[in-house]
C-alpha positions as CSV (number, residue, x, y, z in Angstrom):
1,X,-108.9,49.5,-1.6
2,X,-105.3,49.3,-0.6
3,X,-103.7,52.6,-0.2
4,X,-101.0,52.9,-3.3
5,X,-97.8,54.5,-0.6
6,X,-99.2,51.9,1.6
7,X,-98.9,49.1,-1.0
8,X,-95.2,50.1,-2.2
9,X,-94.4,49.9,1.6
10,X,-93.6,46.2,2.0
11,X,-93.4,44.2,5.3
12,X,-89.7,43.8,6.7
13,X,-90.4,40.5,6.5
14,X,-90.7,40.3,3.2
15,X,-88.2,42.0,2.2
16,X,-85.7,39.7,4.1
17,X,-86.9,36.4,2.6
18,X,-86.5,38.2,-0.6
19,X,-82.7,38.8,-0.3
20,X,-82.5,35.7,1.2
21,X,-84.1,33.7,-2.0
22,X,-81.9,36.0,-4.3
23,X,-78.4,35.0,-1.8
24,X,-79.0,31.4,-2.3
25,X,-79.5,31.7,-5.7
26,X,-76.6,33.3,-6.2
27,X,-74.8,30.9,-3.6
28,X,-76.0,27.9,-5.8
29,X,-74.6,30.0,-8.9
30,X,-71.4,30.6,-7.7
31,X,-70.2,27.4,-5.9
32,X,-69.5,25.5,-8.7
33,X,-67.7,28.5,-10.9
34,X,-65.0,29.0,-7.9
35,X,-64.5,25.3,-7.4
36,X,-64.1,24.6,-11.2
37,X,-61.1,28.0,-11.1
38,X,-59.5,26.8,-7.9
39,X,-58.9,23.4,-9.5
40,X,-58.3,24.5,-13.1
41,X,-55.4,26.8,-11.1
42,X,-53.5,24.4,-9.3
43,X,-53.6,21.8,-11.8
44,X,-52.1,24.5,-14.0
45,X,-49.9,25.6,-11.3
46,X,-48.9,21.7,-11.0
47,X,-48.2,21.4,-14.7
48,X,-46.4,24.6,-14.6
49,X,-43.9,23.4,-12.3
50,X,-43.6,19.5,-13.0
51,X,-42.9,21.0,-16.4
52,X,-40.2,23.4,-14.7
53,X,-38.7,20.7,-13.0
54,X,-38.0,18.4,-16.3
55,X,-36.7,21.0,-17.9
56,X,-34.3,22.1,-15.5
57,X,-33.2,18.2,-14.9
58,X,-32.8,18.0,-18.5
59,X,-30.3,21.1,-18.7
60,X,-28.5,20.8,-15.6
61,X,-27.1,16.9,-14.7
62,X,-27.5,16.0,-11.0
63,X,-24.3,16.9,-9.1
64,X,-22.5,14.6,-7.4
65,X,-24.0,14.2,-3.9
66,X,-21.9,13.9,-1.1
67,X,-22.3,10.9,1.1
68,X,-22.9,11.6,5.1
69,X,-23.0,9.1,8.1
70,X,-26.1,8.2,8.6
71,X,-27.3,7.9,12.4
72,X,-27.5,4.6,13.4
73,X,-30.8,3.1,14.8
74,X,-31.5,0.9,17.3
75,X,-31.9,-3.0,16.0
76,X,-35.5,-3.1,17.2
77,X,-37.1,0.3,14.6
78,X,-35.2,-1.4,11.6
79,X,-38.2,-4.3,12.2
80,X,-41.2,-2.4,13.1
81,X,-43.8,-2.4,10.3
82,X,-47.2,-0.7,10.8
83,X,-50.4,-3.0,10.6
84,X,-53.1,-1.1,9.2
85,X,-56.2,-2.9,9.8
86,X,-58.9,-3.0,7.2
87,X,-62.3,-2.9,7.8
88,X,-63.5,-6.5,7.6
89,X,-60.6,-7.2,10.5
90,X,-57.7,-8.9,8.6
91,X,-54.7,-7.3,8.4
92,X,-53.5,-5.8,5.3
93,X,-49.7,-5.4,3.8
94,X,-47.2,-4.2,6.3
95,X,-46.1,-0.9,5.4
96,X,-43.0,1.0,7.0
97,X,-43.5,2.6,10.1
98,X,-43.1,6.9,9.7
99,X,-40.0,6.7,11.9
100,X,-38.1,4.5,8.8
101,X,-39.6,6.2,5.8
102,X,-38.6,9.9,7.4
103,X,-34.6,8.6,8.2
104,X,-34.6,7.7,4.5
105,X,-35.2,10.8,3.3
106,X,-33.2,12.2,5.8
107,X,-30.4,9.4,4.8
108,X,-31.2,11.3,0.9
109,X,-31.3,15.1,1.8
110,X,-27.8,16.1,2.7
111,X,-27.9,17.7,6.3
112,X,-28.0,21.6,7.0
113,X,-24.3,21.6,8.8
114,X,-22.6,20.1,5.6
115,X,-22.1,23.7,4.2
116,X,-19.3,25.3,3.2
117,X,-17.3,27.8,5.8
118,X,-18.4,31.1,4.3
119,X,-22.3,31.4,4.9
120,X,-22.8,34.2,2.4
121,X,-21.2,32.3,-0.7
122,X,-23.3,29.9,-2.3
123,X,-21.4,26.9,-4.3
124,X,-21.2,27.3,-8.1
125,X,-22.8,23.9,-9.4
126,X,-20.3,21.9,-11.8
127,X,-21.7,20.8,-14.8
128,X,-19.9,17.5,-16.2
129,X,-21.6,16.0,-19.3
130,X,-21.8,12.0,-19.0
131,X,-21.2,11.4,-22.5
132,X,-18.0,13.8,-23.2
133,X,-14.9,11.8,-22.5
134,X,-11.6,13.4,-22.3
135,X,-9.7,12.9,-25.6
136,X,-5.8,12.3,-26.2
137,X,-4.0,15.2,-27.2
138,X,-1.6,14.0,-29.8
139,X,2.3,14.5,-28.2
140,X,4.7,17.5,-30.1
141,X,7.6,17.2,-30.8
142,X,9.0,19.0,-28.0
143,X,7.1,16.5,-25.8
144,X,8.8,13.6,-27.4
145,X,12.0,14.7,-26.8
146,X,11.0,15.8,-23.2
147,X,9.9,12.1,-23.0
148,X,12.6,10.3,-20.0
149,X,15.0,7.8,-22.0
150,X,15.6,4.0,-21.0
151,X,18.3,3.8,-18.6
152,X,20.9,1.5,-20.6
153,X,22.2,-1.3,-17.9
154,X,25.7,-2.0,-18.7
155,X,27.0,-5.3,-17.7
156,X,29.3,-5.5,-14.5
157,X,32.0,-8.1,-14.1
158,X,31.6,-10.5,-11.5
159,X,33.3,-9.5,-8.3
160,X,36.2,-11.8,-7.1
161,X,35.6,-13.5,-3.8
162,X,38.3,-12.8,-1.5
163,X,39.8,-15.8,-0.2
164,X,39.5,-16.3,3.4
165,X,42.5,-15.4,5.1
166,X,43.3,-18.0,8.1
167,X,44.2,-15.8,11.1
168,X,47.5,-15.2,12.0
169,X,46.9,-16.2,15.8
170,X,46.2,-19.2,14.9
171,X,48.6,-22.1,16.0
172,X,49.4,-24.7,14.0
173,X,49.9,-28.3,15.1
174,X,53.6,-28.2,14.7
175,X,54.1,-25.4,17.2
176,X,51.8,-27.4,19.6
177,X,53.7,-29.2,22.4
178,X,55.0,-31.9,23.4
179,X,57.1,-33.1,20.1
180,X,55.5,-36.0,18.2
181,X,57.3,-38.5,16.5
182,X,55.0,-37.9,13.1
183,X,54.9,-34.2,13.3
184,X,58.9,-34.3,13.3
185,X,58.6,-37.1,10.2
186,X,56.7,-34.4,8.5
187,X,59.3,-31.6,8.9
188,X,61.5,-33.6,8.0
189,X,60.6,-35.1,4.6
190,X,59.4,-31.9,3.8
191,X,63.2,-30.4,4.1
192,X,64.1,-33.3,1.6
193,X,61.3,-32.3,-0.6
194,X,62.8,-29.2,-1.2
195,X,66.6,-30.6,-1.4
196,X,64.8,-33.1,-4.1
197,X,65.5,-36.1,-1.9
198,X,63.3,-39.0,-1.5
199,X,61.4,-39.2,2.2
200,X,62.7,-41.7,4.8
201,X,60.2,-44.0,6.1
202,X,59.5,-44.2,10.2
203,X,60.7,-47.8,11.3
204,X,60.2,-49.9,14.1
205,X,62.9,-51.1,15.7
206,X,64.5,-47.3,14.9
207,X,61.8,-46.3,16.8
208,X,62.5,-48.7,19.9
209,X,66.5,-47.8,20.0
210,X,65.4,-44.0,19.5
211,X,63.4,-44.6,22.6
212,X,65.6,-46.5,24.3
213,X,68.4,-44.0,23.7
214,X,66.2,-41.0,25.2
215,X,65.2,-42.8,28.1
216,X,68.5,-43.8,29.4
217,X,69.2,-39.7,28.8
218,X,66.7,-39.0,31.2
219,X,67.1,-41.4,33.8
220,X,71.2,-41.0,34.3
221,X,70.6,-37.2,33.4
222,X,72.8,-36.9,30.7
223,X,72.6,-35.3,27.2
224,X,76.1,-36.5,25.0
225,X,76.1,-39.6,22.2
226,X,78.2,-41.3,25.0
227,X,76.7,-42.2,28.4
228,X,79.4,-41.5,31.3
229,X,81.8,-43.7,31.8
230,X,81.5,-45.7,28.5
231,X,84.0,-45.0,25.4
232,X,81.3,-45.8,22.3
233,X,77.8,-44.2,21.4
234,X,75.2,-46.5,23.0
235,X,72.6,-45.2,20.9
236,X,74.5,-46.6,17.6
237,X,75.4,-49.7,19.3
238,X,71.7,-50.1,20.3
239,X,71.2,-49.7,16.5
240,X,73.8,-52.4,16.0
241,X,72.1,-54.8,18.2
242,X,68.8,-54.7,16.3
243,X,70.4,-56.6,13.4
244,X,68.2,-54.5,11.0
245,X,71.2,-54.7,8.2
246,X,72.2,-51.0,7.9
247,X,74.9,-50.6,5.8
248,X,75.2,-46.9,7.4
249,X,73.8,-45.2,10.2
250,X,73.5,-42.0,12.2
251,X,72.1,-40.4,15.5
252,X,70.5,-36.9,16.1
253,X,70.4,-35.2,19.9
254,X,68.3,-32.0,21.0
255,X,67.0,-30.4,23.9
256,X,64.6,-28.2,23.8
257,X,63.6,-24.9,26.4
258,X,60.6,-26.0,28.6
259,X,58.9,-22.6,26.9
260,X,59.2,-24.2,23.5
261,X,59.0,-27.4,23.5
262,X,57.4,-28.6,20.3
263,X,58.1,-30.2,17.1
264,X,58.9,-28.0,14.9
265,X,61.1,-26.5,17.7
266,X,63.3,-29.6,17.5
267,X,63.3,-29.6,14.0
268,X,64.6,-26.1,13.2
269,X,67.3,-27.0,15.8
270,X,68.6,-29.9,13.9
271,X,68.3,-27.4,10.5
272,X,70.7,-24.8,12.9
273,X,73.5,-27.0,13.2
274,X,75.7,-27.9,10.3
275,X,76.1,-31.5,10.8
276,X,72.7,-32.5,12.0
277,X,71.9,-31.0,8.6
278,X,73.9,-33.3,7.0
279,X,72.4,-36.3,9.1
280,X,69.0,-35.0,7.5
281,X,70.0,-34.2,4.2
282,X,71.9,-37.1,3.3
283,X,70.6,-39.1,0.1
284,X,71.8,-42.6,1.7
285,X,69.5,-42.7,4.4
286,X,66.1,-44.6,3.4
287,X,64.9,-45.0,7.4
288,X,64.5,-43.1,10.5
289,X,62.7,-43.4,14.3
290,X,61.8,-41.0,16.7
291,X,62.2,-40.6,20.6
292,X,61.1,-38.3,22.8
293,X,60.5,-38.0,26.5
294,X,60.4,-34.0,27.8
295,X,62.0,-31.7,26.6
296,X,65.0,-34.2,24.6
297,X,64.5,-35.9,21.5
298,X,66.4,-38.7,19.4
299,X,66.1,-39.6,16.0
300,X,68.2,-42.5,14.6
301,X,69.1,-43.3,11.2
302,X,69.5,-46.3,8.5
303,X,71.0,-46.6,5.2
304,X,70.2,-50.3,3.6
Protein backbone atom coordinates (compact mmCIF):
# COMPACT_ATOMS: atom_id res chain seq x y z
CA UNK A 1 0.00 0.00 0.00
CA UNK A 2 0.93 3.53 -1.02
CA UNK A 3 2.04 5.66 1.78
CA UNK A 4 -0.92 8.47 2.33
CA UNK A 5 2.01 11.78 2.67
CA UNK A 6 3.69 9.91 -0.03
CA UNK A 7 0.54 9.75 -2.25
CA UNK A 8 -0.45 13.67 -1.64
CA UNK A 9 3.21 14.24 -2.77
CA UNK A 10 2.89 14.41 -6.54
CA UNK A 11 5.69 14.16 -9.18
CA UNK A 12 6.94 17.63 -10.51
CA UNK A 13 5.99 16.44 -13.50
CA UNK A 14 2.75 16.19 -12.96
CA UNK A 15 2.17 19.04 -11.57
CA UNK A 16 3.47 20.96 -14.62
CA UNK A 17 1.37 19.28 -17.24
CA UNK A 18 -1.39 20.19 -14.91
CA UNK A 19 -0.99 24.00 -15.09
CA UNK A 20 -0.19 23.54 -18.47
CA UNK A 21 -3.75 21.81 -19.35
CA UNK A 22 -5.48 24.47 -17.14
CA UNK A 23 -3.24 27.60 -19.14
CA UNK A 24 -4.47 26.39 -22.46
CA UNK A 25 -7.81 26.16 -21.38
CA UNK A 26 -7.91 29.27 -20.24
CA UNK A 27 -5.91 30.57 -23.35
CA UNK A 28 -8.62 28.90 -25.62
CA UNK A 29 -11.23 30.79 -23.23
CA UNK A 30 -9.96 34.01 -23.41
CA UNK A 31 -8.87 34.60 -27.09
CA UNK A 32 -12.03 35.04 -28.41
CA UNK A 33 -13.50 37.39 -25.45
CA UNK A 34 -10.51 39.97 -26.03
CA UNK A 35 -10.72 39.81 -29.81
CA UNK A 36 -14.62 40.31 -29.73
CA UNK A 37 -13.78 43.85 -27.02
CA UNK A 38 -10.94 45.09 -29.06
CA UNK A 39 -13.18 45.13 -32.18
CA UNK A 40 -16.49 46.04 -30.38
CA UNK A 41 -14.04 49.19 -29.10
CA UNK A 42 -12.75 50.60 -32.16
CA UNK A 43 -15.82 50.15 -34.12
CA UNK A 44 -17.31 52.22 -31.35
CA UNK A 45 -14.51 54.42 -31.20
CA UNK A 46 -14.98 54.79 -35.22
CA UNK A 47 -18.73 55.50 -34.87
CA UNK A 48 -17.89 57.82 -32.05
CA UNK A 49 -15.89 59.99 -34.13
CA UNK A 50 -17.47 59.69 -37.81
CA UNK A 51 -20.39 60.77 -35.78
CA UNK A 52 -18.29 63.73 -34.32
CA UNK A 53 -17.17 64.72 -37.51
CA UNK A 54 -20.84 65.10 -39.18
CA UNK A 55 -21.87 66.95 -36.59
CA UNK A 56 -19.30 69.39 -36.45
CA UNK A 57 -19.59 69.74 -40.48
CA UNK A 58 -23.09 70.24 -39.96
CA UNK A 59 -22.63 73.23 -37.38
CA UNK A 60 -19.71 74.86 -38.68
CA UNK A 61 -19.63 75.58 -42.83
CA UNK A 62 -16.16 74.86 -44.46
CA UNK A 63 -14.18 78.11 -44.47
CA UNK A 64 -12.97 79.39 -47.39
CA UNK A 65 -9.62 77.70 -48.23
CA UNK A 66 -6.99 79.67 -49.51
CA UNK A 67 -5.42 78.63 -52.83
CA UNK A 68 -1.39 78.02 -52.85
CA UNK A 69 0.97 77.36 -55.82
CA UNK A 70 1.32 74.14 -56.33
CA UNK A 71 4.92 72.75 -57.18
CA UNK A 72 5.20 71.93 -60.52
CA UNK A 73 6.24 68.44 -61.71
CA UNK A 74 8.26 67.22 -64.17
CA UNK A 75 6.09 66.22 -67.61
CA UNK A 76 7.26 62.60 -67.36
CA UNK A 77 5.45 61.70 -63.22
CA UNK A 78 2.19 63.38 -64.57
CA UNK A 79 2.13 59.96 -66.95
CA UNK A 80 3.44 57.26 -64.79
CA UNK A 81 0.66 54.86 -63.75
CA UNK A 82 1.49 51.76 -61.59
CA UNK A 83 0.86 48.26 -63.23
CA UNK A 84 -0.19 45.93 -60.64
CA UNK A 85 0.10 42.56 -61.93
CA UNK A 86 -2.49 39.96 -61.05
CA UNK A 87 -1.87 36.60 -60.45
CA UNK A 88 -2.90 34.88 -63.64
CA UNK A 89 -0.17 37.51 -65.46
CA UNK A 90 -2.45 40.09 -67.25
CA UNK A 91 -2.23 43.40 -66.12
CA UNK A 92 -4.93 44.89 -64.31
CA UNK A 93 -6.31 48.76 -64.20
CA UNK A 94 -3.62 51.32 -64.02
CA UNK A 95 -3.79 52.99 -60.82
CA UNK A 96 -1.83 56.29 -59.97
CA UNK A 97 1.58 56.01 -58.97
CA UNK A 98 2.10 57.10 -54.84
CA UNK A 99 4.14 60.04 -55.99
CA UNK A 100 0.69 61.70 -57.80
CA UNK A 101 -1.93 60.66 -55.22
CA UNK A 102 0.48 62.20 -52.18
CA UNK A 103 1.00 65.87 -54.34
CA UNK A 104 -2.81 65.80 -54.45
CA UNK A 105 -3.35 65.87 -51.10
CA UNK A 106 -0.60 67.97 -50.65
CA UNK A 107 -2.12 70.23 -53.55
CA UNK A 108 -5.60 69.98 -50.82
CA UNK A 109 -3.90 70.45 -47.32
CA UNK A 110 -2.80 74.08 -47.17
CA UNK A 111 1.12 74.09 -46.33
CA UNK A 112 2.55 74.65 -42.75
CA UNK A 113 4.34 78.24 -43.73
CA UNK A 114 0.90 79.71 -44.86
CA UNK A 115 0.30 80.88 -41.15
CA UNK A 116 -0.30 84.01 -39.86
CA UNK A 117 2.79 86.29 -38.39
CA UNK A 118 1.95 85.80 -34.68
CA UNK A 119 2.66 81.99 -33.89
CA UNK A 120 0.82 82.10 -30.52
CA UNK A 121 -2.69 83.39 -32.01
CA UNK A 122 -4.71 81.02 -33.63
CA UNK A 123 -7.29 82.49 -36.37
CA UNK A 124 -10.95 82.84 -35.27
CA UNK A 125 -12.90 80.78 -37.95
CA UNK A 126 -15.70 82.94 -39.86
CA UNK A 127 -18.84 81.57 -40.06
CA UNK A 128 -20.93 82.75 -43.21
CA UNK A 129 -24.25 80.95 -43.72
CA UNK A 130 -24.84 80.07 -47.59
CA UNK A 131 -28.40 80.76 -47.55
CA UNK A 132 -28.60 84.34 -45.65
CA UNK A 133 -28.34 87.04 -48.25
CA UNK A 134 -27.77 90.55 -47.38
CA UNK A 135 -31.12 92.48 -47.42
CA UNK A 136 -31.78 96.18 -48.53
CA UNK A 137 -32.15 98.45 -45.86
CA UNK A 138 -34.98 100.74 -46.86
CA UNK A 139 -33.29 104.56 -47.47
CA UNK A 140 -34.47 107.52 -44.62
CA UNK A 141 -35.24 110.37 -45.28
CA UNK A 142 -32.06 111.93 -44.35
CA UNK A 143 -30.45 109.63 -46.88
CA UNK A 144 -32.65 110.80 -49.58
CA UNK A 145 -31.79 114.16 -49.27
CA UNK A 146 -28.06 113.18 -48.76
CA UNK A 147 -28.65 111.48 -52.20
CA UNK A 148 -26.11 113.76 -55.03
CA UNK A 149 -28.65 115.78 -57.41
CA UNK A 150 -28.43 115.67 -61.38
CA UNK A 151 -26.18 118.17 -62.58
CA UNK A 152 -28.57 120.38 -64.81
CA UNK A 153 -26.58 121.16 -68.27
CA UNK A 154 -27.48 124.51 -69.39
CA UNK A 155 -27.17 125.21 -72.98
CA UNK A 156 -24.09 127.26 -74.30
CA UNK A 157 -24.31 129.47 -77.36
CA UNK A 158 -22.21 128.54 -80.16
CA UNK A 159 -18.93 130.27 -80.07
CA UNK A 160 -18.19 132.70 -83.07
CA UNK A 161 -15.37 131.66 -85.28
CA UNK A 162 -12.97 134.37 -85.63
CA UNK A 163 -12.35 135.32 -89.04
CA UNK A 164 -8.86 134.75 -90.22
CA UNK A 165 -7.09 137.79 -90.25
CA UNK A 166 -4.63 138.01 -93.52
CA UNK A 167 -1.24 139.16 -92.14
CA UNK A 168 -0.23 142.53 -92.34
CA UNK A 169 3.25 141.59 -94.04
CA UNK A 170 1.74 140.40 -96.60
CA UNK A 171 2.15 142.29 -100.04
CA UNK A 172 -0.31 142.71 -102.20
CA UNK A 173 -0.04 142.49 -106.02
CA UNK A 174 -0.42 146.20 -106.49
CA UNK A 175 2.68 147.07 -104.45
CA UNK A 176 4.60 144.36 -106.44
CA UNK A 177 6.94 145.84 -109.12
CA UNK A 178 7.35 146.64 -112.11
CA UNK A 179 3.89 148.60 -112.98
CA UNK A 180 1.41 146.56 -115.02
CA UNK A 181 -0.81 147.97 -117.43
CA UNK A 182 -3.97 145.97 -115.77
CA UNK A 183 -3.03 146.47 -112.15
CA UNK A 184 -2.98 150.47 -112.96
CA UNK A 185 -6.62 149.79 -114.97
CA UNK A 186 -7.77 148.44 -111.67
CA UNK A 187 -6.71 151.44 -109.53
CA UNK A 188 -8.07 153.32 -111.67
CA UNK A 189 -11.73 152.29 -112.22
CA UNK A 190 -11.83 151.73 -108.80
CA UNK A 191 -11.16 155.67 -108.04
CA UNK A 192 -14.22 156.13 -110.51
CA UNK A 193 -16.22 153.69 -108.56
CA UNK A 194 -16.09 155.72 -105.69
CA UNK A 195 -16.59 159.23 -107.66
CA UNK A 196 -19.76 157.14 -109.25
CA UNK A 197 -18.26 157.25 -112.71
CA UNK A 198 -18.44 154.55 -115.16
CA UNK A 199 -14.95 152.45 -115.83
CA UNK A 200 -12.94 153.24 -118.93
CA UNK A 201 -12.13 150.33 -121.00
CA UNK A 202 -8.18 149.43 -122.00
CA UNK A 203 -7.91 150.00 -125.89
CA UNK A 204 -5.60 149.01 -128.34
CA UNK A 205 -4.26 151.43 -130.32
CA UNK A 206 -4.26 153.69 -126.80
CA UNK A 207 -2.13 151.08 -125.78
CA UNK A 208 0.37 151.32 -128.82
CA UNK A 209 0.64 155.39 -128.67
CA UNK A 210 0.92 154.93 -124.70
CA UNK A 211 3.90 152.71 -125.62
CA UNK A 212 5.17 154.57 -128.18
CA UNK A 213 5.11 157.73 -126.14
CA UNK A 214 7.16 155.99 -123.18
CA UNK A 215 9.61 154.60 -125.36
CA UNK A 216 10.65 157.62 -127.12
CA UNK A 217 11.02 159.02 -123.22
CA UNK A 218 13.44 156.65 -122.61
CA UNK A 219 15.53 156.47 -125.55
CA UNK A 220 16.08 160.56 -126.02
CA UNK A 221 15.97 160.67 -122.00
CA UNK A 222 13.45 163.03 -121.53
CA UNK A 223 10.32 163.23 -119.28
CA UNK A 224 7.91 166.49 -120.55
CA UNK A 225 4.61 166.16 -122.97
CA UNK A 226 6.97 167.76 -125.55
CA UNK A 227 10.06 166.01 -126.84
CA UNK A 228 13.08 168.71 -127.26
CA UNK A 229 13.08 170.71 -129.87
CA UNK A 230 9.39 170.18 -131.08
CA UNK A 231 6.56 172.87 -130.25
CA UNK A 232 3.36 170.23 -129.81
CA UNK A 233 2.80 167.02 -127.50
CA UNK A 234 3.90 164.06 -129.62
CA UNK A 235 2.10 161.77 -127.48
CA UNK A 236 -1.44 163.52 -128.39
CA UNK A 237 -0.38 163.83 -131.93
CA UNK A 238 0.48 160.09 -131.90
CA UNK A 239 -3.22 159.79 -130.62
CA UNK A 240 -4.20 161.89 -133.60
CA UNK A 241 -2.64 159.74 -136.04
CA UNK A 242 -4.47 156.62 -134.96
CA UNK A 243 -7.65 157.99 -136.44
CA UNK A 244 -9.61 156.24 -133.52
CA UNK A 245 -12.32 159.23 -133.73
CA UNK A 246 -11.85 160.87 -130.24
CA UNK A 247 -13.84 163.69 -129.91
CA UNK A 248 -11.43 164.60 -126.73
CA UNK A 249 -8.33 163.42 -125.40
CA UNK A 250 -5.71 163.50 -122.73
CA UNK A 251 -2.13 162.31 -121.59
CA UNK A 252 -0.82 161.28 -118.05
CA UNK A 253 3.26 161.39 -117.30
CA UNK A 254 4.99 159.75 -113.99
CA UNK A 255 8.16 158.68 -112.87
CA UNK A 256 8.54 156.64 -110.33
CA UNK A 257 11.81 156.11 -107.51
CA UNK A 258 13.64 152.89 -108.52
CA UNK A 259 12.70 151.88 -104.58
CA UNK A 260 9.11 152.04 -105.44
CA UNK A 261 8.39 151.31 -108.55
CA UNK A 262 5.02 149.70 -108.71
CA UNK A 263 1.52 150.19 -109.66
CA UNK A 264 -0.15 151.43 -107.23
CA UNK A 265 2.95 153.74 -106.80
CA UNK A 266 2.08 155.36 -110.11
CA UNK A 267 -1.34 155.58 -109.36
CA UNK A 268 -1.36 157.50 -106.03
CA UNK A 269 1.03 159.86 -107.96
CA UNK A 270 -1.50 160.69 -110.56
CA UNK A 271 -4.30 160.97 -107.42
CA UNK A 272 -1.33 163.67 -105.79
CA UNK A 273 -1.56 166.05 -108.45
CA UNK A 274 -4.61 168.18 -109.14
CA UNK A 275 -4.88 167.95 -112.81
CA UNK A 276 -3.89 164.38 -113.41
CA UNK A 277 -6.88 164.00 -111.12
CA UNK A 278 -8.95 165.58 -113.35
CA UNK A 279 -7.60 163.50 -116.41
CA UNK A 280 -8.81 160.51 -114.20
CA UNK A 281 -11.86 161.77 -112.89
CA UNK A 282 -13.35 163.18 -115.89
CA UNK A 283 -16.91 161.65 -116.89
CA UNK A 284 -16.09 162.18 -120.76
CA UNK A 285 -13.52 159.77 -121.03
CA UNK A 286 -14.87 156.16 -122.11
CA UNK A 287 -11.04 154.74 -123.05
CA UNK A 288 -7.62 154.58 -121.88
CA UNK A 289 -4.03 152.58 -122.61
CA UNK A 290 -1.15 152.06 -120.66
CA UNK A 291 2.71 152.31 -121.19
CA UNK A 292 5.38 151.58 -119.24
CA UNK A 293 9.04 150.91 -119.56
CA UNK A 294 11.24 151.40 -115.99
CA UNK A 295 10.57 153.41 -113.79
CA UNK A 296 8.04 155.99 -116.35
CA UNK A 297 4.68 155.35 -117.19
CA UNK A 298 1.94 156.81 -119.82
CA UNK A 299 -1.48 156.53 -119.92
CA UNK A 300 -3.46 158.09 -122.80
CA UNK A 301 -7.00 159.02 -122.94
CA UNK A 302 -10.26 158.99 -125.32
CA UNK A 303 -13.53 160.54 -125.25
CA UNK A 304 -15.91 159.24 -128.32
Amino acid sequence: MRNPVLARIRHPRSISRANETRCVSLKRVKRPIVVALIVSITLAMLGVGVGAGLLIQHLMPSAPTTAYPEKAEPASDNRILDVVPSKSGSPQVPTPSRAKLEATKSAVKPSAKATPSDPKTKPSPTVVSRKSTPRPTPATETQKSSAPKKPTITPQPPKKTAKPVPPKNKRSKYDVGPPDPTEMLELVNEARRKAGLPPLSMHGKLQYSAQWKVDDMVRYKYFAHKKPGQSYANGLAKIHQQNIGCSQWGENLVMNSPARNTSRAAFETWMSSAPHRKAILTGKYNYTGFGVSGVKAVQHFCAK
